[in-house]
ZANU-804369 format. One line per field, with one value per residue (C-alpha): residue number from 1; residue in three letters; x, y, z. Coordinates in steps of 0.05 Angstrom, whole numbers. Example, Ala and Ser with C-alpha at 12.3 -4.5 7.8 and 13.67 -1.06 7.14 Angstrom:
num: c(1|2)
residu: c(ALA|SER)
xx: c(246|273)
yy: c(-90|-21)
zz: c(156|143)
***
This chain:
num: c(1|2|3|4|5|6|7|8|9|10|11|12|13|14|15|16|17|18|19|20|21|22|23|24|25|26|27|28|29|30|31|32|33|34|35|36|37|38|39|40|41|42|43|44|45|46|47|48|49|50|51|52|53|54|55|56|57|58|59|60|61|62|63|64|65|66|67|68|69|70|71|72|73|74|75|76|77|78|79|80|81|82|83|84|85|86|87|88|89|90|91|92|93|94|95|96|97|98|99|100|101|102|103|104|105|106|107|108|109|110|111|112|113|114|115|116|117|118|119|120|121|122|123|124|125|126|127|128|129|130|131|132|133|134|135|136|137|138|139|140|141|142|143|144|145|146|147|148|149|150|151|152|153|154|155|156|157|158|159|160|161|162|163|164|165|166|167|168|169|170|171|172|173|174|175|176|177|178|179|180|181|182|183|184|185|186|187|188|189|190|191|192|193|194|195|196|197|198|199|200|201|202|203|204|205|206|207|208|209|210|211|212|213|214|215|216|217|218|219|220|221|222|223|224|225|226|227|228|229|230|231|232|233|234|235|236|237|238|239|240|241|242|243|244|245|246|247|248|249|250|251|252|253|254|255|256|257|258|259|260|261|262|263|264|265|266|267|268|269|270|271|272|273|274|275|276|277|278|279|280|281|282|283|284|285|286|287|288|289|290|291|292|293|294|295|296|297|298|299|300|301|302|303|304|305|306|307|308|309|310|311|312|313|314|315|316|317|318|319|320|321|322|323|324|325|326|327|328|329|330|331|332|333|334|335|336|337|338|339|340|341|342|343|344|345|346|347|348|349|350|351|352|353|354|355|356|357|358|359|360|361|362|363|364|365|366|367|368|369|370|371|372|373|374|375|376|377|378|379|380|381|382|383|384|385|386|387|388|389|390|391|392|393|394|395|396|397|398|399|400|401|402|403|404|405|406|407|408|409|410|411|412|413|414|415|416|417|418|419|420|421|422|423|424|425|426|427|428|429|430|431|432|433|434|435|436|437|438|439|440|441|442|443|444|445|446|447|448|449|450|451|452|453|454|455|456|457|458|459|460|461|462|463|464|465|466|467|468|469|470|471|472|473|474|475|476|477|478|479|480|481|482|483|484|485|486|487|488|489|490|491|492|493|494|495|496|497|498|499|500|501|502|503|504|505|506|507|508|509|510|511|512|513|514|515|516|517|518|519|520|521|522|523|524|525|526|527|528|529|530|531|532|533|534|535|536|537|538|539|540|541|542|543|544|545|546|547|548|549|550|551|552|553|554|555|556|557|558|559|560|561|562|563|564|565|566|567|568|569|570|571|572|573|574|575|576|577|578|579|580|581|582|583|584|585|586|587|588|589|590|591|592|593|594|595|596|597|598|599|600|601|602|603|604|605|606|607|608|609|610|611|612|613|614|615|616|617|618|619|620|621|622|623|624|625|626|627|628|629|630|631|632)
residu: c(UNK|UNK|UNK|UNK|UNK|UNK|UNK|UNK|UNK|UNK|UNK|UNK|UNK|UNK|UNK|UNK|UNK|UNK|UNK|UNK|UNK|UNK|UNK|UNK|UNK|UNK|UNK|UNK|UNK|UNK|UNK|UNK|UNK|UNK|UNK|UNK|UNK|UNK|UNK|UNK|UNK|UNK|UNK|UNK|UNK|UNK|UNK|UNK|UNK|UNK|UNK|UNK|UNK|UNK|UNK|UNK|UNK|UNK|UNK|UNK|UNK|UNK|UNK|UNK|UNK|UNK|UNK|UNK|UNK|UNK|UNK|UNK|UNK|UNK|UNK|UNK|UNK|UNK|UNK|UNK|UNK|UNK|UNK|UNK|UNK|UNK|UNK|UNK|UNK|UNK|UNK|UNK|UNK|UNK|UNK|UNK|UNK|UNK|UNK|UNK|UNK|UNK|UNK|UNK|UNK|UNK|UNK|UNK|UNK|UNK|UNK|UNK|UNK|UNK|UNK|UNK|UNK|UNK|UNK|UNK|UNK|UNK|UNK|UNK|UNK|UNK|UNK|UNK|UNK|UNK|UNK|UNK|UNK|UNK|UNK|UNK|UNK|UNK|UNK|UNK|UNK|UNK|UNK|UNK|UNK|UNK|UNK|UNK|UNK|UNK|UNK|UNK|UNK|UNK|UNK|UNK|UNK|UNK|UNK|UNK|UNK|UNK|UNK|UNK|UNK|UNK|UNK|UNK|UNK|UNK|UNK|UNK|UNK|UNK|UNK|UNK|UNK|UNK|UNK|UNK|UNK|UNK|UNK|UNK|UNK|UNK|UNK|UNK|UNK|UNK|UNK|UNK|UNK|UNK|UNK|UNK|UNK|UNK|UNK|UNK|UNK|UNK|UNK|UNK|UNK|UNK|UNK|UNK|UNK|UNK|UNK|UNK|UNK|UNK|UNK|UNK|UNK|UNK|UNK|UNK|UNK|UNK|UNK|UNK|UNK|UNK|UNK|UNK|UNK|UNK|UNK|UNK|UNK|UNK|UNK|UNK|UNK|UNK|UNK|UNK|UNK|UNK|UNK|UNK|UNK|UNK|UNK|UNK|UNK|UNK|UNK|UNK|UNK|UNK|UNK|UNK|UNK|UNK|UNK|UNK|UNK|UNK|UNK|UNK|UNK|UNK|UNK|UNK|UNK|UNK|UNK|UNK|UNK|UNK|UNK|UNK|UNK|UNK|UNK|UNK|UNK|UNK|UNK|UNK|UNK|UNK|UNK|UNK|UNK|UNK|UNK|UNK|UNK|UNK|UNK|UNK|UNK|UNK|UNK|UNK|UNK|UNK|UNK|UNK|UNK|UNK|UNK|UNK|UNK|UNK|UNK|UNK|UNK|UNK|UNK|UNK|UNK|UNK|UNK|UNK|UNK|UNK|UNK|UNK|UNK|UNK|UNK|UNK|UNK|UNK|UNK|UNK|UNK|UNK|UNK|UNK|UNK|UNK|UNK|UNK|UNK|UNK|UNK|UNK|UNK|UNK|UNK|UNK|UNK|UNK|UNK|UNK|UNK|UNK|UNK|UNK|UNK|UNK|UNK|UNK|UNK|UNK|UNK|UNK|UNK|UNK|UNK|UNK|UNK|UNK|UNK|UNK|UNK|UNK|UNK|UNK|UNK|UNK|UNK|UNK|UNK|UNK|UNK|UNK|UNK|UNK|UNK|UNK|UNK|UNK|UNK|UNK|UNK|UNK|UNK|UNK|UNK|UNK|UNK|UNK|UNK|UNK|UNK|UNK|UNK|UNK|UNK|UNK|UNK|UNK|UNK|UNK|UNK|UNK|UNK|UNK|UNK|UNK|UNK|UNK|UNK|UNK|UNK|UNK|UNK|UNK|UNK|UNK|UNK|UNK|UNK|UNK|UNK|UNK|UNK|UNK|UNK|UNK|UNK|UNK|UNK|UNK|UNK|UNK|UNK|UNK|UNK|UNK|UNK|UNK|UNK|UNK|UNK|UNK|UNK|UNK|UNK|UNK|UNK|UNK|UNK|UNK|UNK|UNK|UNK|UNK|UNK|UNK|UNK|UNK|UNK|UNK|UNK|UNK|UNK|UNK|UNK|UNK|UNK|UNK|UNK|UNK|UNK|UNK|UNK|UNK|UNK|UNK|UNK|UNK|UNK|UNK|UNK|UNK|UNK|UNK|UNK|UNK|UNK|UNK|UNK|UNK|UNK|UNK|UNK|UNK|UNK|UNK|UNK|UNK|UNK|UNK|UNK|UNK|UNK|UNK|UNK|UNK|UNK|UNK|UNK|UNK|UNK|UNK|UNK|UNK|UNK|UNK|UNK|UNK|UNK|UNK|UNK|UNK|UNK|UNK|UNK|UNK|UNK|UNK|UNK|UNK|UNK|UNK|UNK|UNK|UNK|UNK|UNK|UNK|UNK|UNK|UNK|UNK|UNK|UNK|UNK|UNK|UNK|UNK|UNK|UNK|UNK|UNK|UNK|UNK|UNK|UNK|UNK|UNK|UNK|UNK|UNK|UNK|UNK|UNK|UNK|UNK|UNK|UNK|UNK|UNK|UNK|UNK|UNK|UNK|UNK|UNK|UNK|UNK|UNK|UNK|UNK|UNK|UNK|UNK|UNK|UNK|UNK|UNK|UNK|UNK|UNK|UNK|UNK|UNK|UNK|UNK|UNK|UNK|UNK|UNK|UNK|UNK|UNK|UNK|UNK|UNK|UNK|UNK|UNK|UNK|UNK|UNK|UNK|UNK|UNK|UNK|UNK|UNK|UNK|UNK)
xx: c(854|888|841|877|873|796|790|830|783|726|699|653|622|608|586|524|495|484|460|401|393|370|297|320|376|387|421|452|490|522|542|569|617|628|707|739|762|830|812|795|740|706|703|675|620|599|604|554|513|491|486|432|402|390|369|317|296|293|244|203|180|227|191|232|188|171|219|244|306|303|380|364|301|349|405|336|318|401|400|341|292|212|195|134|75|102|170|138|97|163|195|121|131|199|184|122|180|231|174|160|235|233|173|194|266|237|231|289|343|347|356|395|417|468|414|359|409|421|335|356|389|324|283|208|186|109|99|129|101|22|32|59|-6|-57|-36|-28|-58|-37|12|-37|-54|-113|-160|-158|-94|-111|-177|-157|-143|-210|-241|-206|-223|-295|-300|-271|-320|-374|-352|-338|-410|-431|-392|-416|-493|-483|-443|-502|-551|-507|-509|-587|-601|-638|-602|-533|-549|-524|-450|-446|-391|-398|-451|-405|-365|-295|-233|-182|-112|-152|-213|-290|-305|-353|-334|-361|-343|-288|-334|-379|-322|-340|-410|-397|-374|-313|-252|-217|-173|-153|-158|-163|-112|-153|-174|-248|-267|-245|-254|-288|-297|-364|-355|-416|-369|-313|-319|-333|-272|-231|-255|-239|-164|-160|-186|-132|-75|-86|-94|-28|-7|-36|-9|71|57|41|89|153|117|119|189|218|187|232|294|284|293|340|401|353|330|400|411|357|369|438|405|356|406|456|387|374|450|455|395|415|480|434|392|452|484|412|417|479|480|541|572|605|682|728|773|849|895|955|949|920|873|833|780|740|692|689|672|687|632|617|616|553|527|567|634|693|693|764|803|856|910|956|997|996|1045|1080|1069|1081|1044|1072|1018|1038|986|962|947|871|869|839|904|885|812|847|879|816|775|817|832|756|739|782|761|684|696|732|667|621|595|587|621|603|651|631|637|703|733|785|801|845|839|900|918|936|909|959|946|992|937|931|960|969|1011|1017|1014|1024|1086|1107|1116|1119|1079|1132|1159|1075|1098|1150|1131|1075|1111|1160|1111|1075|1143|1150|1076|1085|1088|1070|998|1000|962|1002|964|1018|997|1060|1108|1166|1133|1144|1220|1276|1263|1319|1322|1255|1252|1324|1280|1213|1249|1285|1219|1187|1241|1235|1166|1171|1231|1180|1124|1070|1029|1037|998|1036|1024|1087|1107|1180|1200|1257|1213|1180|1250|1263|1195|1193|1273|1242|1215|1159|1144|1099|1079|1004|979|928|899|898|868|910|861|821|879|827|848|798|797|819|870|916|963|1039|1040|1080|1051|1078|1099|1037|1076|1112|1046|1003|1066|1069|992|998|1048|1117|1166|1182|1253|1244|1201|1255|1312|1275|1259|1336|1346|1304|1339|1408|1412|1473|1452|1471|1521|1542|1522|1516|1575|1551|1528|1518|1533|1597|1620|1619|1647|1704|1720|1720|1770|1824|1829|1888|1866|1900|1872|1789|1756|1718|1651|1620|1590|1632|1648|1717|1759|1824|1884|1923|1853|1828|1763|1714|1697|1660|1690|1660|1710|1732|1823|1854|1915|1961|1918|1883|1809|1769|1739|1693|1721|1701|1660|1717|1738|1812|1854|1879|1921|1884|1937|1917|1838|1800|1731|1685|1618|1605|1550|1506|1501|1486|1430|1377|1387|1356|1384|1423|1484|1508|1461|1510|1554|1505|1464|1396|1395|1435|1399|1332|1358|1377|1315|1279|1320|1306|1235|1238|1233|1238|1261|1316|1346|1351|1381|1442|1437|1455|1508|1542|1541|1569|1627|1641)
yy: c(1599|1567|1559|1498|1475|1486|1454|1392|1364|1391|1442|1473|1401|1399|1470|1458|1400|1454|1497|1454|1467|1542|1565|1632|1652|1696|1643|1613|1670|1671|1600|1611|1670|1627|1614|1575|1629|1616|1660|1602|1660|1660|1589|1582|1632|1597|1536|1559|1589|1523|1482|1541|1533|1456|1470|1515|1462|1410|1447|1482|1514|1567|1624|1631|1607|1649|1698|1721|1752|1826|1842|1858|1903|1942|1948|1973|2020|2049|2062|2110|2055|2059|1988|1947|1928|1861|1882|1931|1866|1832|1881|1882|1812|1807|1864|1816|1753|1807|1813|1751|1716|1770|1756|1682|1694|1741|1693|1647|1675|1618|1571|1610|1670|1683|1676|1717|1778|1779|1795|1860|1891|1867|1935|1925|1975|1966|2040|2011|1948|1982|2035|1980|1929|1990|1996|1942|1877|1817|1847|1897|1976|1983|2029|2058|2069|2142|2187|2216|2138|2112|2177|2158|2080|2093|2140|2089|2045|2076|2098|2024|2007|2071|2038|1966|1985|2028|1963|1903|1965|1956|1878|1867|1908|1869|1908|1889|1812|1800|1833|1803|1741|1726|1763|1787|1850|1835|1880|1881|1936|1957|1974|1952|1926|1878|1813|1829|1788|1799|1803|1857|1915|1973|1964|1983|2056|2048|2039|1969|1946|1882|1819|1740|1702|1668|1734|1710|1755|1829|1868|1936|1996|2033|2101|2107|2100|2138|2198|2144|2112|2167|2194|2121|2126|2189|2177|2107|2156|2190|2124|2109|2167|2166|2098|2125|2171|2115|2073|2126|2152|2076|2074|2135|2099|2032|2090|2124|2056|2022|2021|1989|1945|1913|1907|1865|1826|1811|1787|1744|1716|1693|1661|1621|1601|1587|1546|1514|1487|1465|1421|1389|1378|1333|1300|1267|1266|1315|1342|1408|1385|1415|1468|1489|1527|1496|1440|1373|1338|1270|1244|1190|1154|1199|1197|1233|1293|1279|1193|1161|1094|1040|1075|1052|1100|1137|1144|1192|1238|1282|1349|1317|1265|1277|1328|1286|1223|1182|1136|1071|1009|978|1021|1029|1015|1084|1131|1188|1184|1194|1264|1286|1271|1303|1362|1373|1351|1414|1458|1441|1460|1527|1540|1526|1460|1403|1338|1271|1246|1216|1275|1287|1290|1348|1396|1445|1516|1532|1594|1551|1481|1460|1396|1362|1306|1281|1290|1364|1344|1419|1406|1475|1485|1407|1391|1329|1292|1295|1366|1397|1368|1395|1458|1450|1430|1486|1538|1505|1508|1588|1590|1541|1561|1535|1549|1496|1436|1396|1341|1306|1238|1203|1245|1249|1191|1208|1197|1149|1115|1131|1199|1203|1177|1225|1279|1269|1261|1319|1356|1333|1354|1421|1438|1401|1452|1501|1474|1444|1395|1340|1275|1246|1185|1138|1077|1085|1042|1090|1146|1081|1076|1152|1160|1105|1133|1208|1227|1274|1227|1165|1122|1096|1031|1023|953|890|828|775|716|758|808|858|934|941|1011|1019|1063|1039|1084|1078|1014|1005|975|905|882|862|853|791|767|770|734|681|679|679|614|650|601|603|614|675|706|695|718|784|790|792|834|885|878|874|893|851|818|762|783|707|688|618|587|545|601|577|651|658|596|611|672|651|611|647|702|650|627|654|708|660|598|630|609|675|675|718|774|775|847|845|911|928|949|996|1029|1031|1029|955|924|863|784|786|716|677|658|629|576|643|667|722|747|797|853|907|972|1040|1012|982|908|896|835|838|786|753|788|853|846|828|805|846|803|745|743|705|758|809|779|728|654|665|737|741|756|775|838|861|870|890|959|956|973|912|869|884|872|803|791|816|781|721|724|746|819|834|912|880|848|903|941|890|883|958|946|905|937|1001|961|938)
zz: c(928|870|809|783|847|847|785|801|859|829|869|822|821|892|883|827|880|931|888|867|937|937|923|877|835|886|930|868|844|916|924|843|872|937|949|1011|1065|1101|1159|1215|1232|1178|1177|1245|1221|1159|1194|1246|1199|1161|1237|1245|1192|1200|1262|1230|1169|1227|1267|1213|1141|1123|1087|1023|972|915|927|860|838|832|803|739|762|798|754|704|755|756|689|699|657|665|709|667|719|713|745|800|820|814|873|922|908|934|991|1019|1018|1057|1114|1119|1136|1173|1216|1214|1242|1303|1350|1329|1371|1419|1363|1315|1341|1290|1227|1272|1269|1202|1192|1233|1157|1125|1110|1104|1061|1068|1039|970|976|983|932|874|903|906|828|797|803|761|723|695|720|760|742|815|813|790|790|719|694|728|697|625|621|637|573|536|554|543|464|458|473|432|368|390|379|318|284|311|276|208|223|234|176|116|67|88|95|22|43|100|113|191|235|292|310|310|331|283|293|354|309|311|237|204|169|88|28|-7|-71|-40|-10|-53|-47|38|52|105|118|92|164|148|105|118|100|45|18|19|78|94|158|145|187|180|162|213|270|248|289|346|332|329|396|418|388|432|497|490|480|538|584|549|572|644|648|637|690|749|724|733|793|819|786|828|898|880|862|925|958|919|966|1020|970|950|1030|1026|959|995|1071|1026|981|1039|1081|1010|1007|1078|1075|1013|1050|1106|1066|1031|1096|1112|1051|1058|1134|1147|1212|1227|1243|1296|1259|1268|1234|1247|1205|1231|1201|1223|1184|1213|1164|1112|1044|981|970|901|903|903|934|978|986|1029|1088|1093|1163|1152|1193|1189|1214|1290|1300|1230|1175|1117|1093|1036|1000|971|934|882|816|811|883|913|921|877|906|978|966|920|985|1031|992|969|1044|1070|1013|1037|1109|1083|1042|1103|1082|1127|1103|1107|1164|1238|1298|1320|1257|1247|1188|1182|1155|1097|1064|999|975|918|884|830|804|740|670|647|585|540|464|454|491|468|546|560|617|676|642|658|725|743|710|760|817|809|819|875|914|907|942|995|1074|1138|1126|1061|1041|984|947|906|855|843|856|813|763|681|675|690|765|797|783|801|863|878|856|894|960|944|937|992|1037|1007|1024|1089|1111|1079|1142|1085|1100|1054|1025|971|935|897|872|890|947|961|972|1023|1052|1064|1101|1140|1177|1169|1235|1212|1157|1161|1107|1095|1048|1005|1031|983|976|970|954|906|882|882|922|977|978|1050|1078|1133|1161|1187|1144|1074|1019|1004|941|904|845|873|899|842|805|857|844|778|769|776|795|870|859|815|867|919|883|858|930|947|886|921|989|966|899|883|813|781|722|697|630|593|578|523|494|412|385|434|418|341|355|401|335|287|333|350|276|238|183|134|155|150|90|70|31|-13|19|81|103|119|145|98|139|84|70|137|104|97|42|15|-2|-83|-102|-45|-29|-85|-80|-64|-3|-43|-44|-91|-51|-80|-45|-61|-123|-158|-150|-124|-106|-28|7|61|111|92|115|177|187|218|201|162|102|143|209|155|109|117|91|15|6|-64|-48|-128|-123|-69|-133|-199|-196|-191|-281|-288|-241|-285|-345|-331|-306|-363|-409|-371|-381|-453|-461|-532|-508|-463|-522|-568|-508|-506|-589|-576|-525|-563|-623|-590|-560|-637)
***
């Protein structure tokens, strides 16, 4: 199945609420690997599966609690690791779950015969299970576990209480009152030492073990238990010892046993997932739909997986009486939510959830769910929004066959309309010759146009509220949707006969091309084009077009008595006969009503030297003094 796809109606999503489902990580890790089958098989099985396991949850308690994961024991246990007693009671642990489900699920074959013979792979393994419990107990070795241990701990013991008597001796002494911080024995490092003052260390013959952390009090060892103590640190090595042993003894039972032991991980992880989809199913009251694989779908009252509270229900169809279904409404008004919940809906089913419909409703079983929702704009490869499209869209068509769900969100939106429209149609026809089922939603009211004559097309509204021009969320199908743009603008105050005339633009597309004949700008125009070149008074700043030059120019001195202007071509300022130019724009199209038309003619330099000369500047005037000193 497509992981874009996946990603786009939010599988995953639905996913993590079932999970929260499951009683172990077992169950979790196998709803996190869990992918929608396209064998109709399959289907049916998983389907069944969770229907059992309501049945069960509806009846009675399902022995799964407590049951831990053992993965990583076992993976331990592969790499020829030494199990800790909290690991082996880990596994009897797990082993004492494995007979229970299985003890529960013996007599369940007349209500779930399918879940009952899945307990037949479970292997009890009550010979592991005793040996771990006869040795360890809470998380600890038991001294039973072995005559030499037993034998071992009890000699430690007893040179405990040997050193113990010796040290209250030292401590009820008169002599060693004085030296004396805190009248207890206290281990320290796994030593028996006395609490002395800091002040009086030398004065006891020992060994110095350890120090408080204000320095006023150290922990001495008695030289008069040394040879106890060292007995002690003996007899502890060789528990340590004996210990090791049980533990890879215990270690090489779980080995011996691990291949029955992942049969069983995998038996209880599938009843924990199974379960887990059970309970969901409960908790939001869903059915187990008919199932086809040839590409009809009817949903009756159902609801998007992953929406909360009141929701519209959704009554849907498609693949019986038409294979296409073309999605038109308001923007905001519940489109996009209709192909997520179809598309999640069928990827649900495929997965072996139940979904939130009425019984009878119908879902089909697809090889490939593509869906084209959303914006997947690429900064990296600077694509634009209908470019990640159609990039999209392009690879969708190479995958598509007969056994193909398409989920398309305005098709063919993202560039110019006509176009578009061309193109979506185009497209749709394409994977309909290709036998894909396909829900596509649009704007374009040709697309409208071309489903509505299409046989195996039918269109479908989004449903509107025409008092409150508010979308009601409600799908109606082999209906187009109206134009709620001329509605809300009739609403809104729009003149009656604008409404009506767009409405005949859209029917008849034969627009109105007249403009105003009093036009003010086309009347000034029309004037100043019928009047003789020699007859226009030209202006200052006029950019007129010289006919021996072919080049324009500007009007710098307006005609004289002999029909001649002074135009500033090519930098340079030349005298042309009024029947050697044409106008091409007066001064005033060109610059707004206070522009200063001289600057047209001085450089920016000269321009500021007059203005600084104007207001005074004693450096302007020695520049001119210089000027015209150098023209002297």
């Amino acid at each position: 199945m497509n992981n874009t796809t996946l990603t786009k109606l939010q599988f995953e999503e639905l996913k993590n609420i079932v999970k929260d489902f499951c009683v172990s990580n077992l169950g979790k890790n196998m709803i996190q690997k869990l992918l929608p089958s396209s064998n109709i098989q399959t289907v049916k099985n998983r389907l069944l599966e969770t229907s059992e396991g309501k049945i069960l949850l509806e009846s009675s308690t399902v022995p799964l609690q407590g049951i831990v994961n053992i993965d990583n024991i076992i993976i331990n246990v592969e790499k020829d690791g030494v199990l800790s007693p909290e690991q082996l009671s880990n596994v009897s642990d797990f082993l004492r779950g494995c007979r229970k489900i299985k003890f529960y699920m013996k007599d369940k074959e007349f209500y779930a015969p399918t879940l009952m013979s899945y307990s037949y792979s479970i292997r009890e393994l009550e010979n592991v299970e005793e040996e771990i419990n006869n040795s360890i107990h809470n998380n600890v070795i038991d001294s039973n576990a072995t005559k030499e241990l037993k034998r071992i701990r009890r000699l430690i013991e007893n040179a405990e209480i040997k050193i113990e008597e010796k040290l209250d001796g030292f401590l009820k002494s008169a002599n060693n009152k004085i030296l004396i911080q805190d009248f207890f024995v206290t281990k320290r490092n796994g030593r028996f030492t006395i609490p002395i003052k800091s002040s009086y260390k030398n004065q006891v013959d020992g060994t110095l073990v350890d120090t408080s952390s204000t320095g006023s009090t150290v922990f001495i060892e008695p030289s008069m238990v040394s040879k106890l103590t060292a007995e002690l640190m003996q007899l502890r090595a060789e528990e340590s010892n004996e210990e090791y042993q049980i533990l890879c003894y215990l270690t090489g039972l779980v080995r011996e046993y691990i291949s029955e032991l992942k049969a069983n991980i995998e038996v209880i992880g599938l009843y924990d997932m199974i379960l887990a989809k059970a309970k969901y199913s409960i908790s939001i009251g869903g059915i187990s739909p008919d199932i086809n694989d040839y590409g009809y779908i009817n949903i009756i009252n159902g609801r998007h997986p992953l929406l909360k509270g009141k929701v519209v229900p959704l009554n849907f169809s498609v693949g019986k009486d038409y294979r296409t279904l073309v999605i038109t409404g308001p923007n905001a008004g519940g489109k996009t939510v209709v192909l997520k919940a179809v598309g999640l809906l069928t990827l649900a089913v495929q997965s072996g959830f139940h979904v939130p419909c009425e019984k009878g409703s119908v879902i089909s079983v697809f090889s490939h769910i593509f869906a084209d929702i959303g914006d997947d704009q690429s900064i990296e490869n600077a694509l634009s929004t209908f470019s990640s499209h159609i990039k999209n869209i392009a690879e969708i068509i190479k995958e598509t066959n007969k056994s193909t769900l398409l989920l398309f969100d305005e098709i063919g939106s993202g560039t110019e309309p006509n176009e578009g429209a061309a193109l979506a149609i185009s497209i749709l026809e394409e994977v309909y010759h290709r036998g894909a089922i396909t829900v596509a939603t649009t704007h374009y009211g040709e697309i409208k146009n071309f489903s509505l004559k299409h046989s195996d097309f039918q269109n479908a509204a989004m449903l509107f509220n025409s008092d409150t021009l508010e979308p009601l969320y409600k799908l109606s199908i082999g209906e187009s949707g109206k134009s709620n743009a001329l509605w809300i603008s009739k609403k809104m105050g729009i003149h009656e006969d604008v409404i009506q005339r767009a409405e005949h633009y859209i029917k008849n597309k034969d627009y109105n091309y007249n403009y105003v004949s009093k036009n003010k700008i086309r009347i000034e125009q029309e004037i100043t084009e019928n009047v003789p070149y020699e007859n226009y008074d030209y202006n200052i700043g006029d950019k007129v077009y010289l006919t021996e030059y072919k080049k324009s120019g500007l009007i710098y001195k307006p005609k004289d008595e002999l029909n001649n202007v002074t135009v500033l071509y090519d930098n340079k300022f030349m005298e042309v006969n009024v029947k050697q130019i044409k106008l091409e724009f007066k001064a005033s199209e060109l610059y707004p009503q206070d522009y200063d038309l001289n600057s047209l003619f001085t450089s920016f330099a000269e321009r500021k030297l007059e203005k600084d000369i104007a207001r005074g500047s004693k450096k302007a005037l020695k520049k001119l003094q210089k000027a015209r000193k150098e023209r002297q």
